[in-house]
C-alpha positions as CSV (number, residue, x, y, z in Angstrom):
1,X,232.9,-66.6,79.1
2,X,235.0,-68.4,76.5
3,X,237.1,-65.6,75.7
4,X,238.3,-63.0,78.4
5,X,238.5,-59.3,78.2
6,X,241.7,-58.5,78.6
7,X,241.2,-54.8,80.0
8,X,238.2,-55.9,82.5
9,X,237.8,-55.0,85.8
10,X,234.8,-56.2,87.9
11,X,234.2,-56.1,91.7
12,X,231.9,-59.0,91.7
13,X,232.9,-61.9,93.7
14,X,231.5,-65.7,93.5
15,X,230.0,-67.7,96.2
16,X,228.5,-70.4,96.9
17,X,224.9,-68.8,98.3
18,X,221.9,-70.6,99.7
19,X,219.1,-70.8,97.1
20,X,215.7,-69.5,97.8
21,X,212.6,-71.8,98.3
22,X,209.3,-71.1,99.2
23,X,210.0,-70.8,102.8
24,X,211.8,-68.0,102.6
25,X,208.5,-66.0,101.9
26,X,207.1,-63.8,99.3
27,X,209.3,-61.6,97.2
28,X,208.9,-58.9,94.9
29,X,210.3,-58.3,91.4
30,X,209.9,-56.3,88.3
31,X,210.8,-54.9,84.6
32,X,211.9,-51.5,84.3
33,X,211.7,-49.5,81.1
34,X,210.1,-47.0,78.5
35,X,208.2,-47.8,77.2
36,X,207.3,-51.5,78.8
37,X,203.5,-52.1,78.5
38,X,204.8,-54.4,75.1
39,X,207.3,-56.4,77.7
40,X,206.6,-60.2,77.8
41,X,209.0,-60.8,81.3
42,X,206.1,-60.8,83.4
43,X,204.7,-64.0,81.7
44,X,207.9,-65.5,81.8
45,X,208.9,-65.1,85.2
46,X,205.5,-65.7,86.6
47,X,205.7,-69.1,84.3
48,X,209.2,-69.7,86.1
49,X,208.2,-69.2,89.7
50,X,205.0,-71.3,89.6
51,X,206.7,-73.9,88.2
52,X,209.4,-73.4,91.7
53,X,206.6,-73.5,93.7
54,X,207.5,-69.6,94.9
55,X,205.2,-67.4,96.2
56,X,206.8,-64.4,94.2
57,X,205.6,-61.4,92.1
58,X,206.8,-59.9,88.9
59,X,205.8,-56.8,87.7
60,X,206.4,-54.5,85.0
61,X,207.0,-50.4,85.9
62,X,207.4,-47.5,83.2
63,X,211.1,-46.2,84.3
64,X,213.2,-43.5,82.5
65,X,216.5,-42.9,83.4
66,X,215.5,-39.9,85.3
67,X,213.6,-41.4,87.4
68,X,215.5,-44.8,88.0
69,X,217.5,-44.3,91.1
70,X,215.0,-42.9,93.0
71,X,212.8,-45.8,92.1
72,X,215.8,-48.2,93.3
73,X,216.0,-46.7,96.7
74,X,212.5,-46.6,97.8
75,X,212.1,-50.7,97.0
76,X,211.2,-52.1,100.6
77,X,213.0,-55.3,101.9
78,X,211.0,-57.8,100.3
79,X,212.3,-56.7,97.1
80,X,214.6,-59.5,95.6
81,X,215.4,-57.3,92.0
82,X,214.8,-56.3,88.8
83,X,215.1,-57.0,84.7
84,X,216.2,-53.6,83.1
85,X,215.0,-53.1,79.5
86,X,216.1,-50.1,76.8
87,X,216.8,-47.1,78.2
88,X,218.3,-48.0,81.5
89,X,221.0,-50.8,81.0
90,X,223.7,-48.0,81.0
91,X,221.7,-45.7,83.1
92,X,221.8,-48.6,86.0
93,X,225.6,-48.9,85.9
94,X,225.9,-45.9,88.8
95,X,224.1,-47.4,91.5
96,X,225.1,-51.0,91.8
97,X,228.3,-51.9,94.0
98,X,229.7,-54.7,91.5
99,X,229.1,-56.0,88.2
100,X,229.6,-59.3,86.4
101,X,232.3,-60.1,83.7
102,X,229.9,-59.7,81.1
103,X,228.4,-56.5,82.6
104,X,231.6,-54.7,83.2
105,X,233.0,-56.1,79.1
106,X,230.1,-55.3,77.5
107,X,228.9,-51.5,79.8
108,X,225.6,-52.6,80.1
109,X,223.5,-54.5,82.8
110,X,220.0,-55.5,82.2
111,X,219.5,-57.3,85.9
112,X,219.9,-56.1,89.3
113,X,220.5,-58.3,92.4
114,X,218.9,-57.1,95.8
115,X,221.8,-59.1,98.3
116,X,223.1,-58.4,101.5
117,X,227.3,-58.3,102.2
118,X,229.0,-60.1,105.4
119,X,227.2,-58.0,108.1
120,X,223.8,-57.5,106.3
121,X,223.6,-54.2,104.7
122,X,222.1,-54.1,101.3
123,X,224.1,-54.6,98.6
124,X,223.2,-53.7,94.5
125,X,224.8,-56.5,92.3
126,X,224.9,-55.8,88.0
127,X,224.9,-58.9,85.7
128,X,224.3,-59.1,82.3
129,X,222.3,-62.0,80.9
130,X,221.4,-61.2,77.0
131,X,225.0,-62.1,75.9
132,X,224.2,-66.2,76.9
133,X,220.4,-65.2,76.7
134,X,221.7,-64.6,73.1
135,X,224.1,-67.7,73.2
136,X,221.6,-70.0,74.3
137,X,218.7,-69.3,72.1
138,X,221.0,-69.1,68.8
139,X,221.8,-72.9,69.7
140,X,218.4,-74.0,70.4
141,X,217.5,-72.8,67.1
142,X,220.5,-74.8,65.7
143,X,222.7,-72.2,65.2
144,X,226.2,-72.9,67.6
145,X,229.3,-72.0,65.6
146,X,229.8,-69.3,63.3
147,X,232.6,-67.2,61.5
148,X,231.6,-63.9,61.2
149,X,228.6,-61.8,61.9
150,X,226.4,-58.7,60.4
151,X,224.5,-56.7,63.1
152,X,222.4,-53.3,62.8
153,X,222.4,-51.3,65.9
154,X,224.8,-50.0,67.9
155,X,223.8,-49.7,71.3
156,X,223.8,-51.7,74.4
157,X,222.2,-54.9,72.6
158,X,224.5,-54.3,70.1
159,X,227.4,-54.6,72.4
160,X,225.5,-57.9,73.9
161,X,225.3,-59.5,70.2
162,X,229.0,-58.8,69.4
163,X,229.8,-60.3,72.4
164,X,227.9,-63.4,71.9
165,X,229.3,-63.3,68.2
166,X,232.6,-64.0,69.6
167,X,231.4,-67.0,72.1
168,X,230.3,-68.5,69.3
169,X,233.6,-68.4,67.3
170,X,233.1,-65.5,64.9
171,X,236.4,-63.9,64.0
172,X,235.1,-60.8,62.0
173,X,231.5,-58.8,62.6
174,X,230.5,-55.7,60.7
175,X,227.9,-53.5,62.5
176,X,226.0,-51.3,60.3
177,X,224.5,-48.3,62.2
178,X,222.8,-44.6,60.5
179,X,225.6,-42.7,62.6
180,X,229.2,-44.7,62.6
181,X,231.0,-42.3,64.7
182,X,228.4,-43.3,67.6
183,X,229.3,-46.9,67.4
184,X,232.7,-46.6,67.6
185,X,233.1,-47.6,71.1
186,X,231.8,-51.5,69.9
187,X,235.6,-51.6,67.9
188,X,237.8,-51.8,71.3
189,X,235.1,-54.5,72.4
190,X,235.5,-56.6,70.1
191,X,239.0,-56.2,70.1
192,X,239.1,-57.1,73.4
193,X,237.1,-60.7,72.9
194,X,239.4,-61.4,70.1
195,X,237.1,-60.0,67.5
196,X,237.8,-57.7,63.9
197,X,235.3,-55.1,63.8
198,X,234.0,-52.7,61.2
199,X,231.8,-50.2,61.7
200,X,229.8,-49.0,58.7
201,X,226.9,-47.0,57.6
202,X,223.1,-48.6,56.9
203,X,223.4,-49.1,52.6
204,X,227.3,-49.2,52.6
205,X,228.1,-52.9,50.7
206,X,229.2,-55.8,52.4
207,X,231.0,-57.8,50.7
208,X,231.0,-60.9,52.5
209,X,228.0,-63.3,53.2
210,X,228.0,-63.5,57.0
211,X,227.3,-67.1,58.7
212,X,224.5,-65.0,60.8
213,X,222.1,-61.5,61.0
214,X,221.3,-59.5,64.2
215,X,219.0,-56.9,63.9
216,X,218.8,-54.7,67.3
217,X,217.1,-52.1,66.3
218,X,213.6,-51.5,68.1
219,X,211.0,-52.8,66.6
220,X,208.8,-49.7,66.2
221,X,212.5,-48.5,64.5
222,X,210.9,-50.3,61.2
223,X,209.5,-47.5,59.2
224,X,209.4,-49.2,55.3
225,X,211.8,-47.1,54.3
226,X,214.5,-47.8,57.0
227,X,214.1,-51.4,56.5
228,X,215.3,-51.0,52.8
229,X,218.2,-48.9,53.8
230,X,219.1,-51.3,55.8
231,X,218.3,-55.1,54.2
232,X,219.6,-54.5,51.1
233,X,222.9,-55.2,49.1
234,X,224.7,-58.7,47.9
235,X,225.7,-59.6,51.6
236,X,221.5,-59.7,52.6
237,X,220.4,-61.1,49.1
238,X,223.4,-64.0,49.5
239,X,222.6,-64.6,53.4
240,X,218.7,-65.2,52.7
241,X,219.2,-67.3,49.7
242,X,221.4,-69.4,51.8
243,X,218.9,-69.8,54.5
244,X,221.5,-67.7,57.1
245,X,219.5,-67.3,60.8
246,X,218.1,-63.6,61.5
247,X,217.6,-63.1,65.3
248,X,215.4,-60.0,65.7
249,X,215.9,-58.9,69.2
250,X,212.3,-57.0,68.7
251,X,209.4,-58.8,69.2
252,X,206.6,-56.5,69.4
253,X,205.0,-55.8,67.1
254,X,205.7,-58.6,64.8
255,X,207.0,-59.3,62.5
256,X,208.8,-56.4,62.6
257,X,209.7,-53.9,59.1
258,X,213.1,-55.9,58.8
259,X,211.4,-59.3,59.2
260,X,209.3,-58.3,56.5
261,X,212.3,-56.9,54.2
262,X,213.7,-60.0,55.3
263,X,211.3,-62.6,54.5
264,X,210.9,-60.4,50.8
265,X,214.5,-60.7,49.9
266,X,214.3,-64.7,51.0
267,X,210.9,-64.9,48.4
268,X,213.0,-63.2,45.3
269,X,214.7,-66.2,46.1
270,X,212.4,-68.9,46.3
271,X,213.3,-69.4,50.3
272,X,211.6,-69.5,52.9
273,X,213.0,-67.1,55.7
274,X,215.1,-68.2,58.5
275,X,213.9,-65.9,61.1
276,X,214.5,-66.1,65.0
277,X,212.2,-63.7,67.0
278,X,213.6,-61.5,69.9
279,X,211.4,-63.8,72.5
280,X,213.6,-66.8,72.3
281,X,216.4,-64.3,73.3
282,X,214.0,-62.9,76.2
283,X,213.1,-66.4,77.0
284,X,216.7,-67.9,77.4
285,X,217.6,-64.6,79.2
286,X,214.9,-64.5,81.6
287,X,215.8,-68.3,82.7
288,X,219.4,-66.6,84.3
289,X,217.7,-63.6,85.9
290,X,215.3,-66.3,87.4
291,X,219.0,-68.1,88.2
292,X,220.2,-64.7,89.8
293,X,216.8,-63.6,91.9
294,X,216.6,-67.8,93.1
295,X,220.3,-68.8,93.8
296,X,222.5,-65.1,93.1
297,X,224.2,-66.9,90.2
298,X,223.2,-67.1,86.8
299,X,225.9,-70.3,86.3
300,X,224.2,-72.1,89.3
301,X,221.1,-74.4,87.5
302,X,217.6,-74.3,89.3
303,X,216.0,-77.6,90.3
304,X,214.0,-79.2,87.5
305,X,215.4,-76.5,85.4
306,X,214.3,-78.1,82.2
307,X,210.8,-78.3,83.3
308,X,211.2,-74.2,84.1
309,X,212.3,-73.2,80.7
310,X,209.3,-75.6,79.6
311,X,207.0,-73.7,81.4
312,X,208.4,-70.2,80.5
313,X,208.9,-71.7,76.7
314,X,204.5,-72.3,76.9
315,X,204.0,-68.7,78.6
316,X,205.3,-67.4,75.3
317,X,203.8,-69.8,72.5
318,X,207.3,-71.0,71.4
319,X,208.8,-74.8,71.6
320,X,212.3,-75.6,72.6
321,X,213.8,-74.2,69.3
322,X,212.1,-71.2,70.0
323,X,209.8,-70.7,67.1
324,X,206.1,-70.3,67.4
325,X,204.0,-73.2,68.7
């Protein structure tokens, strides 16, 4: 990460580790959440392990936070980890042993690492990938430096978005939420990547026209009515009319109430919408977990890694900007 937190603590070391191949056997995998019959990850990781030539399996489970731990502890040995969706990227934090930087900044882990420490025992390791998932497929869409940032949410993709706000260069973000007390825990966070943050309530007016939108809110959030309280005002009106990127983080169903709202505001103004669904995010995400479960470090590349992302890129219906096919 670009810019350190200056407060972080994490008890994740980096090695050098010997990267799986196909002689190493079958391994098991999977998506935890609720719900997750809507989750796209088992396409993508399938699409990425064929395309290694591994004779792994990825599968999706229905996991509350209630019932995760016990879930983690009665995975068998062939288990190599898992992709944790909303409502257990908090949840998680209790049973791993370390966490990456990004994991321990932001408080939120959406992959878990089945390894082994010096003498074999198995060890739990936290990283989170949606801040570069977010990086990544914000610049393959052709968006790579901004100044400031709107987003609506304020939970643990919230906390991934502001994050990536700063690694792209954005010096102030406003995140609009319905209840601003309960997001005030994302104004130390910024802080601590170097960002200004205001927290505000869905219809307050902002004034300023931010370089780029990030909705992550849920996509079955996107009653008509909410998505007027929330895209609305001169800042939304300004952004479409100037073509400004939304990145949805939802993707199912789609396009989502605020996509809609979205695209609406962008017709008043004779423009087409700029809109970014949530798989590109999902896509560009997924390739690090697949980085994590091969080689135990999402900054390590895979072999033929462009050919991967191709693959996984086709599994979804999106091309290498990550718009629909």
């Amino acid at each position: 990460m670009s810019r350190r937190c200056r407060n972080c603590r994490t008890g994740a070391t980096r090695a050098r580790r010997t990267m799986l191949t196909a002689s190493d056997g079958p391994r098991e995998l999977a998506v935890l959440g609720s719900p997750i019959a809507h989750s796209k990850s088992p396409e993508l990781h399938q699409a990425a392990y064929r395309a290694l030539g591994l004779p792994w399996d990825y599968a999706r489970a229905e996991i509350t936070p209630e019932t995760l731990a016990a879930y983690v502890a009665s995975r068998p040995d062939v288990w190599r980890g898992l992709s944790l969706t909303m409502p257990l990227k908090q949840s998680v934090l209790p049973l791993v042993a370390s966490l990456d930087e990004t994991a321990a900044l932001t408080g939120a882990a959406n992959t878990i690492l089945f390894d082994t420490d010096a003498v074999g025992r198995l060890v739990l390791r936290g990283f989170n990938t949606d801040v570069p998932g977010i990086v990544r497929a914000l610049a393959a869409a052709g968006t790579e430096r901004i100044r400031s940032a709107l987003i609506w949410g304020g939970g643990a993709t919230a906390a991934s978005a502001l994050v990536a706000a700063a690694e792209l260069g954005a010096a102030d973000v406003t995140v609009q939420v319905r209840e601003p007390a309960r997001a005030d825990h994302l104004i130390p966070l910024g802080n601590s990547v170097g960002l200004r943050v205001t927290v505000a309530r869905f219809g307050d007016e902002v004034t300023a026209r931010p370089d780029l939108v990030v909705s992550t809110l849920p996509g079955h959030v996107g009653a008509d009515d909410l998505a007027r309280r929330v895209v609305q005002g001169r800042a939304a009106a300004r952004a479409t009319a100037d073509g400004i990127l939304l990145l949805d983080v939802a993707y199912d169903p789609w396009p989502t109430a605020i996509v809609t709202r979205w695209a609406a505001l962008a017709a008043a103004s004779g423009r087409r919408a700029n809109v970014l669904s949530g798989l590109a995010m999902l896509v560009h995400q997924a390739l690090l977990q697949v980085r994590i479960f091969v080689a135990g470090d999402p900054e390590r590349e895979l072999p033929a890694e462009q050919t991967v992302l191709s693959a996984m890129l086709d599994a979804v219906g999106l091309d290498a900007a990550g718009r629909p096919v």
